[in-house]
BAPA-992806 format. One line per field, with one value per residue (C-alpha): residue number from 1; residue in three letters; x, z, y. Coordinates in steps of 0.1 Angstrom, whole numbers, plus 5000, padded with zeros to 4 digits. Each point is the difference from the previous one (the first is absolute). Example, Ala and Ser with C-alpha at 12.3 -4.5 7.8 and 13.67 -1.06 7.14 Angstrom:
! BAPA-992806
lumfi	1, 2
pator	Ala, Ser
xx	5123, 5014
zz	5078, 4993
yy	4955, 5034
//
This chain:
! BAPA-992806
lumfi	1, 2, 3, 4, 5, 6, 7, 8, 9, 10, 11, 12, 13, 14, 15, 16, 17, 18, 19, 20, 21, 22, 23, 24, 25, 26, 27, 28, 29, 30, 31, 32, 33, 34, 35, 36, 37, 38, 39, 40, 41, 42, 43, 44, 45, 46, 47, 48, 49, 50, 51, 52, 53, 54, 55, 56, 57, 58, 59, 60, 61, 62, 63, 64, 65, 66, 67, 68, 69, 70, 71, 72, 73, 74, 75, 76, 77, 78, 79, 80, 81, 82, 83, 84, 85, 86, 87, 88, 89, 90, 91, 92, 93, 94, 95, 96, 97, 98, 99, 100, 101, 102, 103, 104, 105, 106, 107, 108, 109, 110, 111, 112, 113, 114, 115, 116, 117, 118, 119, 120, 121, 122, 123, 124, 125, 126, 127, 128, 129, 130, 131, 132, 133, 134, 135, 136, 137, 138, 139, 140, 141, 142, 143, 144, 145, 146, 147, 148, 149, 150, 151, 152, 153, 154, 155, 156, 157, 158, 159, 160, 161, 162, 163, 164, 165, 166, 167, 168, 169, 170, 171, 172, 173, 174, 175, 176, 177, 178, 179, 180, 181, 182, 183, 184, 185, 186, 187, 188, 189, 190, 191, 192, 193, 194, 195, 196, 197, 198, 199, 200, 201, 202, 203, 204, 205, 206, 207, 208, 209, 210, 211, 212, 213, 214, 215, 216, 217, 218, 219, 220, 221, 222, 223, 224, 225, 226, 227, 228, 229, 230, 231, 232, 233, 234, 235, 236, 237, 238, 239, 240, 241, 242, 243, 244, 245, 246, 247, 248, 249, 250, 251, 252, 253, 254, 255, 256, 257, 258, 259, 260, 261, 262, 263, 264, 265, 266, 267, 268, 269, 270, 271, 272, 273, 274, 275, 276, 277, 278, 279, 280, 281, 282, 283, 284, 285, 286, 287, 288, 289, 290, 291, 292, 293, 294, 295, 296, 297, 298, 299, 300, 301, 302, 303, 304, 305, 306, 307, 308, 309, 310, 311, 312, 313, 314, 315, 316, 317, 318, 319, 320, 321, 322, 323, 324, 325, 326, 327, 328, 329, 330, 331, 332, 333, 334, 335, 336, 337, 338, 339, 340, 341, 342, 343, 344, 345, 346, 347, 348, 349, 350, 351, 352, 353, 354
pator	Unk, Unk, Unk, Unk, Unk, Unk, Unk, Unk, Unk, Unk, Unk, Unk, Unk, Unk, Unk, Unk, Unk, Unk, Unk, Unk, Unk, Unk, Unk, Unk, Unk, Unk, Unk, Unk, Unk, Unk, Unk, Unk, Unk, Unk, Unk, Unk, Unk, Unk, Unk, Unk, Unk, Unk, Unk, Unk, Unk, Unk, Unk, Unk, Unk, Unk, Unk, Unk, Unk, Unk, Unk, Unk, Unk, Unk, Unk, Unk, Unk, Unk, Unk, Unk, Unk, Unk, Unk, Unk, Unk, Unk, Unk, Unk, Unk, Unk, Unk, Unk, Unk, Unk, Unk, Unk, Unk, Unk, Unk, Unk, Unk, Unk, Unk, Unk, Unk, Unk, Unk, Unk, Unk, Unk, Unk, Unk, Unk, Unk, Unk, Unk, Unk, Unk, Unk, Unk, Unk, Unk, Unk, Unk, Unk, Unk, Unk, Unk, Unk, Unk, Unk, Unk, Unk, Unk, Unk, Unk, Unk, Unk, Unk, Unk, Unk, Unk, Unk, Unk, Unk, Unk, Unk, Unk, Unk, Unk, Unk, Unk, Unk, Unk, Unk, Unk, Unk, Unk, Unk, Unk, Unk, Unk, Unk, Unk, Unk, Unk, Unk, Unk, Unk, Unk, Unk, Unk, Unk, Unk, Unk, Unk, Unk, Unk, Unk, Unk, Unk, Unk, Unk, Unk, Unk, Unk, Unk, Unk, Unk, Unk, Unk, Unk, Unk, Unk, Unk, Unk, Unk, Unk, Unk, Unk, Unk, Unk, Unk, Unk, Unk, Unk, Unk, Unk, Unk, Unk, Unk, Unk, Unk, Unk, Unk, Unk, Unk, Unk, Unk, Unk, Unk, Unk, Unk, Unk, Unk, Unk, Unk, Unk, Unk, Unk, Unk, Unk, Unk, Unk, Unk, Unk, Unk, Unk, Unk, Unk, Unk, Unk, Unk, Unk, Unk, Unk, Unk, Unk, Unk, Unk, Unk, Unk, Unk, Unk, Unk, Unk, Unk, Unk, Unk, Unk, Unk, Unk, Unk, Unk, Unk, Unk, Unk, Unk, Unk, Unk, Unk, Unk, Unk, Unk, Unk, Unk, Unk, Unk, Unk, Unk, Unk, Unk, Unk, Unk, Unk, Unk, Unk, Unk, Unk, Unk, Unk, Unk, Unk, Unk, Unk, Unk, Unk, Unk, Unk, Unk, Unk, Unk, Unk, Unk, Unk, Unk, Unk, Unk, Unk, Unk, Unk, Unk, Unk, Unk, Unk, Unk, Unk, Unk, Unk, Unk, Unk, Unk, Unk, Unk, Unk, Unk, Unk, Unk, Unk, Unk, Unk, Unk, Unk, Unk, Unk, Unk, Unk, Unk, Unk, Unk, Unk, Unk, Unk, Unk, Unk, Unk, Unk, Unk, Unk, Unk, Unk, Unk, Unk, Unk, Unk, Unk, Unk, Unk, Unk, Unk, Unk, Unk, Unk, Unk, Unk, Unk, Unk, Unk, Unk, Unk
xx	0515, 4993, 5027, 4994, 5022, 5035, 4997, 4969, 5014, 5031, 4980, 4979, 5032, 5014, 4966, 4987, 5024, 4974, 5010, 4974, 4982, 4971, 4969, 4979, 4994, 4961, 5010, 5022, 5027, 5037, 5017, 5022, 5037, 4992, 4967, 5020, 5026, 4973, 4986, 5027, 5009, 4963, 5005, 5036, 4981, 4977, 5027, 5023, 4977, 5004, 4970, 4975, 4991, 5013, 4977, 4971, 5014, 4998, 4964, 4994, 5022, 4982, 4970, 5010, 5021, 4964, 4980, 5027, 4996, 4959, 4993, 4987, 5006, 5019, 4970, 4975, 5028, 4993, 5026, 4992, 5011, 4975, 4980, 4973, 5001, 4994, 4970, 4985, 5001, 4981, 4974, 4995, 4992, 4969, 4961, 4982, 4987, 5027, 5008, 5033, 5013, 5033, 5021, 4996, 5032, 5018, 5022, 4986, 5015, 4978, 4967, 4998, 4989, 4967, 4989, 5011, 4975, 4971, 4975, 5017, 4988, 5032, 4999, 5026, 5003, 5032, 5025, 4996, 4961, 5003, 5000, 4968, 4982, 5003, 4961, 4977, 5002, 5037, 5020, 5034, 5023, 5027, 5024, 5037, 5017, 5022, 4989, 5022, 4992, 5009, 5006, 4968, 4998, 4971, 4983, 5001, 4987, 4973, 4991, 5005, 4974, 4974, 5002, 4999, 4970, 4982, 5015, 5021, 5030, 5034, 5026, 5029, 5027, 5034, 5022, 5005, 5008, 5013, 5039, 4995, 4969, 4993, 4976, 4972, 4984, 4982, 4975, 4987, 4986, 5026, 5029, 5023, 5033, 5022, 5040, 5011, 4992, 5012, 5010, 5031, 4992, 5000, 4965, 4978, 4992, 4968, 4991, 4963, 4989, 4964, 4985, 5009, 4965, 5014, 4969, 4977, 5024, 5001, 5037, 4990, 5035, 5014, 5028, 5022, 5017, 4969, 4995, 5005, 5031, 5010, 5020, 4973, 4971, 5021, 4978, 4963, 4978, 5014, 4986, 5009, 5005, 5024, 4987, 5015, 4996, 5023, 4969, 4995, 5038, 5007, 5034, 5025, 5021, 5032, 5032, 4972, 5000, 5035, 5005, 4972, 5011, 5035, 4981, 4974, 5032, 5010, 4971, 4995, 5036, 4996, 4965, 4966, 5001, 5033, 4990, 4968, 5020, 5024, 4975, 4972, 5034, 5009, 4964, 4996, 5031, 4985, 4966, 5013, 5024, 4969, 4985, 5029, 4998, 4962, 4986, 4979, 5001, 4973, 4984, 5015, 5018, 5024, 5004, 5031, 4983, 4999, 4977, 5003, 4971, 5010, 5033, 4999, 5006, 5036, 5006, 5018, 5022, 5009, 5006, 5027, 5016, 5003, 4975, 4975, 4960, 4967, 4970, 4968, 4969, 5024, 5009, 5039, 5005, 5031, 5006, 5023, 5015, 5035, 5021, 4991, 5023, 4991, 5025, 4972, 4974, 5022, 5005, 4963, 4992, 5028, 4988, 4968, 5008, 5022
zz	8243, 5028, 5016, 5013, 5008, 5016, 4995, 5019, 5031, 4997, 5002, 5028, 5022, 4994, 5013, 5031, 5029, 5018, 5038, 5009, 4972, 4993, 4983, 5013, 4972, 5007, 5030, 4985, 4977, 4999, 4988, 4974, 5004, 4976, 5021, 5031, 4986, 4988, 5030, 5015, 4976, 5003, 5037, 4994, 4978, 5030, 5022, 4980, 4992, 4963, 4974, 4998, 4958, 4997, 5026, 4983, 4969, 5016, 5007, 4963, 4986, 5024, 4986, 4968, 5009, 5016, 4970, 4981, 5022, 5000, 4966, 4999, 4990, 5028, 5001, 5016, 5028, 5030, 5033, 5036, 5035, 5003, 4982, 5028, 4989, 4966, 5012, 5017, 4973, 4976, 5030, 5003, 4964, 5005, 5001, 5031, 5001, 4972, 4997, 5009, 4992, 5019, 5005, 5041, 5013, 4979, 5014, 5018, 4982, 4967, 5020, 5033, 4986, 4988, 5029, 5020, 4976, 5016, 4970, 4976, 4994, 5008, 4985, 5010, 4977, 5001, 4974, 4974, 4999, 4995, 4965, 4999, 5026, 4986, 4987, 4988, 5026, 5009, 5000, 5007, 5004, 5022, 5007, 5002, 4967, 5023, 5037, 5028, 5024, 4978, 4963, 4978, 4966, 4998, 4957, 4993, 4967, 5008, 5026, 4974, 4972, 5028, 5007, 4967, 4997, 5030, 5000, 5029, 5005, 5011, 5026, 5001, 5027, 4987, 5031, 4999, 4964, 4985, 4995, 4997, 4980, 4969, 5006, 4975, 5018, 4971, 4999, 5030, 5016, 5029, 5010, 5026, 5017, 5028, 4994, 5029, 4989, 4971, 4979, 5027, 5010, 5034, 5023, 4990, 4966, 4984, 4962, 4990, 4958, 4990, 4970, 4971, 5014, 5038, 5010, 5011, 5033, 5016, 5010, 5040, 5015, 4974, 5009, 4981, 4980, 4982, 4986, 4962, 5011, 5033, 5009, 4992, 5023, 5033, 5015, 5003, 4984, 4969, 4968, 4975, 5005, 4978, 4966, 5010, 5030, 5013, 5018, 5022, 5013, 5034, 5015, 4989, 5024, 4986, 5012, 4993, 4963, 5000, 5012, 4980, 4963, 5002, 5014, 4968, 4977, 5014, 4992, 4964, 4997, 5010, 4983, 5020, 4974, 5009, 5039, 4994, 4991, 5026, 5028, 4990, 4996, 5033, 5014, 4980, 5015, 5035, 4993, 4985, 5030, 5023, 4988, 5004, 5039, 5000, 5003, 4975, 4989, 4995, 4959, 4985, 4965, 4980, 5034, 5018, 5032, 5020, 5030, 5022, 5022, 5038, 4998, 5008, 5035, 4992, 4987, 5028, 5004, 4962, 5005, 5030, 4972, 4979, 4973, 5002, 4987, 5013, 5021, 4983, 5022, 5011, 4960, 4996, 4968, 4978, 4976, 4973, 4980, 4978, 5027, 5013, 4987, 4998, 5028, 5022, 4991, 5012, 5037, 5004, 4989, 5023, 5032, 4994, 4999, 5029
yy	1181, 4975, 4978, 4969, 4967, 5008, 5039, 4998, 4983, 5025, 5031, 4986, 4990, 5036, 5013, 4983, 4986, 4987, 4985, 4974, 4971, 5029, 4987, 5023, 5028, 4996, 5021, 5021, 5000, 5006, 5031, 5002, 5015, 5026, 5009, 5002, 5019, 5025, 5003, 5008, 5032, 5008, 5009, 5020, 5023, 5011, 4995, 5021, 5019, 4998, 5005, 4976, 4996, 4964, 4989, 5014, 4992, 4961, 4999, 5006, 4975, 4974, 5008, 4992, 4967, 4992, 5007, 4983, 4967, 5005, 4999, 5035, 5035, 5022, 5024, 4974, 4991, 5023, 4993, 4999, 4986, 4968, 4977, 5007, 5038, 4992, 4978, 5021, 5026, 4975, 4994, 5039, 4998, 4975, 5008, 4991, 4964, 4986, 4963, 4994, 4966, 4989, 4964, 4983, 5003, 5027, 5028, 5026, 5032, 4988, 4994, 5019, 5034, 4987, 4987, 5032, 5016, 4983, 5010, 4975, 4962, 4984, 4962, 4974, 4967, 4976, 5010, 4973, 5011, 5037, 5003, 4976, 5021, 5036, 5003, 5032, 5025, 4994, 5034, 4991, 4969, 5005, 4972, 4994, 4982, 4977, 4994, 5013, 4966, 4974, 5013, 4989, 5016, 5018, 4991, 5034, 4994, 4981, 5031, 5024, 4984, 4995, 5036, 5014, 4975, 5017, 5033, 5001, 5021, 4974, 5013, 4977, 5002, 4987, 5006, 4958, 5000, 5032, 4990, 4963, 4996, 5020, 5022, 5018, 5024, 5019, 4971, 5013, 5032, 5003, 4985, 5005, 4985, 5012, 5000, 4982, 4967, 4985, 5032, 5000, 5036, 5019, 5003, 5035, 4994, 4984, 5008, 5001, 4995, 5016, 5004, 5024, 5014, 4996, 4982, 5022, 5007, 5032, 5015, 5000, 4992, 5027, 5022, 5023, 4979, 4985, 5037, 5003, 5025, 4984, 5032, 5031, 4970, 5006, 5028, 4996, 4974, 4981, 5018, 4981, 4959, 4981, 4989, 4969, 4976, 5015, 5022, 4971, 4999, 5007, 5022, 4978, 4980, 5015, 4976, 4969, 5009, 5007, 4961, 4985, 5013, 4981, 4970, 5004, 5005, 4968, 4977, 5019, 4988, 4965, 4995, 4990, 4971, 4985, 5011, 4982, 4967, 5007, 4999, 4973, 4981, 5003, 4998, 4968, 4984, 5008, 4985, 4965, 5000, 5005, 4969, 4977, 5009, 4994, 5034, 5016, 5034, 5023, 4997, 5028, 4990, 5027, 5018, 5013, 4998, 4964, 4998, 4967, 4991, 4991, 5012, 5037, 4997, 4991, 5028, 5013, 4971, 5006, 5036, 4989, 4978, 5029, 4995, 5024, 4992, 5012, 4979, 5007, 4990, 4970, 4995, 5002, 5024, 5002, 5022, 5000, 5028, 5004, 5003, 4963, 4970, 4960, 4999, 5022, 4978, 4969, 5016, 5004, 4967, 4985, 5018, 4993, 4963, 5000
//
């Protein structure tokens, strides 16, 4: 059962003692004390040089938690180190001279491998256009749900219908979303998300979703662990891949998991619903705030992330104040996630107006 209300707040403040006004999750997000503190037993095994199961035992549970939170069965959730990996694994998997169709302006990880290709039809349309300009001949759509530089929601329905229309496969990053926004990745063909972000865990983990079918993807980055019996696929080349996608994991970063399944106990606890609320509540604030002083955010409604044209250049000056955001090609971007408070949202807006 989800809390929400006072509990909500209470198991927040037990869990993050943050040091500065941080609004910058789009970055990276804050750990948990439970994260921390599994971290930290993580390295005294190896230190101590005590058996490693739990940590391996980890990894799986984390693959679940992500399934759990993606809408999809735990057999089409394969982990890796980078959402770029994973990208580039779906590029590999492309005949020469597909259409690929991607949004101007979208992170790098969930484009740059098609281009590196160089036998791939790379299109770029603004974001509120994609889903009108996927068209017969299109192979893939590849596009971020929420945008890294200023937090517009990508109509992933709209996208998805147009594809089915024409045929096109749909790759969705949710590193912006996953945690804040609910997320349903088995209406698409791949999805993927780091945990650094707003699932609250430590750097080295990225989870990838594809099809029951996997997609037509080829295990190339495979090691031993995406063998069917990861113990008997140590030696010599892999003989049997998992049934699962888990034959598209790569060697697991083993204290990163250890970290990141607390953290995804925590949001499962709290509920992406009453995060969601949460958040936009806080983001909302901001906006309305924004317009009293005259400054107008970027168009981006039901989103956690705030970008303000013109004002990234203060971000140092912000930073020396102790309230830490990002500058976005000279956009000033905000992000807010469940450890934020109305009171965080008041210090920004008061700087900003001094």
């Amino acid at each position: 059962m989800k809390i929400s209300g006072s509990a909500f707040d209470d198991l927040v403040r037990a869990e993050f003692t943050p040091r500065s006004t941080f609004l910058n999750t789009a970055s990276n997000g804050l750990l948990p004390a439970r994260a921390v503190s599994a971290l930290h037993e993580a390295a005294l095994l190896r230190a101590e040089g005590r058996p490693l199961t739990s940590l391996y035992e980890d990894v799986e549970a984390c693959r679940a938690a992500c399934a759990r939170l993606a809408g999809v069965p735990a057999g089409r959730v394969a982990l890796g180190a980078s959402v770029a990996a994973h990208t580039g694994l779906i590029a590999a998997s492309l005949p020469a001279g597909a259409e690929v169709l991607t949004a101007a302006g979208d992170f790098t990880s969930v484009l740059n491998a098609f281009h590196v290709r160089g036998d791939l039809k790379v299109r770029t349309v603004p974001l509120e256009r994609i889903a009108e300009s996927v068209r017969p001949g299109t192979a893939l759509v590849a596009v971020s749900a929420v945008q890294s530089a200023d937090g517009r929601i990508a109509d992933l329905s709209a996208l998805r219908e147009a594809a089915r229309a024409h045929g096109a496969r749909t790759y969705v990053d949710f590193s912006q979303s996953a945690g804040w926004l609910p997320m349903d990745a088995g209406a698409h063909d791949f999805s993927a998300a780091v945990s650094f972000k707003w699932l609250l865990g430590p750097h080295g983990a990225a989870f990838l979703v594809v099809p029951a079918d996997f997609g037509g993807l080829t295990p190339l980055l495979a090691g031993w662990v995406a063998g069917e019996k990861p113990w008997e696929s140590t030696y010599g080349p892999v003989a049997e891949y998992a049934h699962s996608a888990r034959r598209f994991d790569l060697t697991h970063a083993l204290f990163t998991f250890a970290g990141l399944r607390r953290s995804l106990d925590l949001i499962e606890e709290l509920g992406v619903a009453a995060v969601h609320a949460h958040d936009v509540g806080l983001a909302d604030r901001f906006r309305a705030g924004l317009v009293s002083l005259g400054h107008e955010p970027v168009a981006a409604p039901g989103s956690a992330i705030v970008s303000v044209p013109g004002l990234g250049a203060r971000q140092p000056e912000l930073s020396e104040a102790g309230i830490e955001v990002s500058d976005r090609a000279g956009n000033l971007r905000a992000a807010f996630h469940l450890y934020n408070t109305a009171a965080d949202v008041d210090r920004l807006l008061d700087v900003l107006a001094g």
